[in-house]
C-alpha positions as CSV (number, residue, x, y, z in Angstrom):
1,X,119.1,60.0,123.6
2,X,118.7,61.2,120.2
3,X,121.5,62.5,118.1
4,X,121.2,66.1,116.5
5,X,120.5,65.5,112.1
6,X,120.8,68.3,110.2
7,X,117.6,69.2,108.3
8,X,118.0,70.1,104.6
9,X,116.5,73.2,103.4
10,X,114.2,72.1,100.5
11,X,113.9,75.2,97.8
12,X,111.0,73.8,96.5
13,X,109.0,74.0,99.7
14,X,110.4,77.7,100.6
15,X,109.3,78.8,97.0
16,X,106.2,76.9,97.9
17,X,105.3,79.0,100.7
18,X,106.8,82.5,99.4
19,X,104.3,81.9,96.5
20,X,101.5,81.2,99.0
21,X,102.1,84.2,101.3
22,X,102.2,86.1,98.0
23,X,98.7,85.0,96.9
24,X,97.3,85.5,100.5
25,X,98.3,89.1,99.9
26,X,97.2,89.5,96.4
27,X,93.3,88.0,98.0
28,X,93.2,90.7,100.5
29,X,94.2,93.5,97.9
30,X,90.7,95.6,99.1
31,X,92.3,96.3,102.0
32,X,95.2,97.5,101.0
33,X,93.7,99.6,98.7
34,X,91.4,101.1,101.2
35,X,94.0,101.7,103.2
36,X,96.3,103.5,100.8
37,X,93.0,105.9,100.0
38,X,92.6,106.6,103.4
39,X,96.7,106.9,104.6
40,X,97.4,108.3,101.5
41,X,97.2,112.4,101.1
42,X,96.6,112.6,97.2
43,X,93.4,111.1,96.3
44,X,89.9,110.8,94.7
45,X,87.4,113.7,96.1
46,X,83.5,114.1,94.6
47,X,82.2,117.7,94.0
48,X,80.0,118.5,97.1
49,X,79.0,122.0,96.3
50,X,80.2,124.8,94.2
51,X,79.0,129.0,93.5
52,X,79.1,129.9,90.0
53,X,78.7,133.5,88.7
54,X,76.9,133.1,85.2
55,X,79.3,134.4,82.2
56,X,77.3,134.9,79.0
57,X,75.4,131.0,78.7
58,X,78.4,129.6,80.1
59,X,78.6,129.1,84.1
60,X,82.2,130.5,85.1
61,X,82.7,128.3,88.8
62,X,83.9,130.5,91.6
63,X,84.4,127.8,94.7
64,X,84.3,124.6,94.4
65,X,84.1,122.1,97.9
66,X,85.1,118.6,97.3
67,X,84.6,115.4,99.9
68,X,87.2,113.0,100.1
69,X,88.9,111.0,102.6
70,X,90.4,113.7,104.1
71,X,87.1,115.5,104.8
72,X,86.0,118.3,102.9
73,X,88.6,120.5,101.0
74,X,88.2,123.7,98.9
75,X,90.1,123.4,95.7
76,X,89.2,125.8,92.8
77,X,90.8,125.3,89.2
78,X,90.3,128.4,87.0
79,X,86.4,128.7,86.4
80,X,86.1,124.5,86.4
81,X,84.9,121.9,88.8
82,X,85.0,118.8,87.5
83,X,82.7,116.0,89.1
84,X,85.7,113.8,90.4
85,X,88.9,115.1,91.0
86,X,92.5,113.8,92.6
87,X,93.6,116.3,95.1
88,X,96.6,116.7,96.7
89,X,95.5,118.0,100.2
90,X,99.2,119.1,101.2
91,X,99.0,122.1,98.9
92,X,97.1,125.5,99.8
93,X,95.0,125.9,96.8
């Protein structure tokens, strides 16, 4: 029959390990990343296609479409459509 001996709890081998499960996370931070983009609603859209009436030489832009991860989303900003953008999708624009 054996008699019960309490283990010690070694610090050095629970920082050990907590330092280990922390760089197992930091190697698999593409993932988390892509997951944030694609949970997230505020986040990177490219310009899909815009109108524009002409003003002068200048082009004054009328609707802009942007493709993000939340599909496509109108969003016009006062006669400019910038290439990239970070949308909120929650708010009506």
């Amino acid at each position: 029959m054996n008699h019960y001996k309490p283990t010690r709890l070694r610090w050095g081998q629970v920082l050990a390990r907590f330092i280990r499960g922390i760089a197992g996370l930091l190697e698999r931070w593409p993932l988390f990343l892509l997951a944030v983009v694609i949970v997230s609603p505020i986040g990177p859209h490219v310009r899909w296609q815009y109108t524009y009436e002409q003003r002068g030489s200048d082009r004054f832009m009328l609707n802009c479409e942007y493709f993000g991860s939340r599909g496509f989303v109108k969003h016009v900003k006062v006669g400019r459509c910038p290439v990239f953008v970070i949308i909120d999708t929650r708010k009506n624009n």
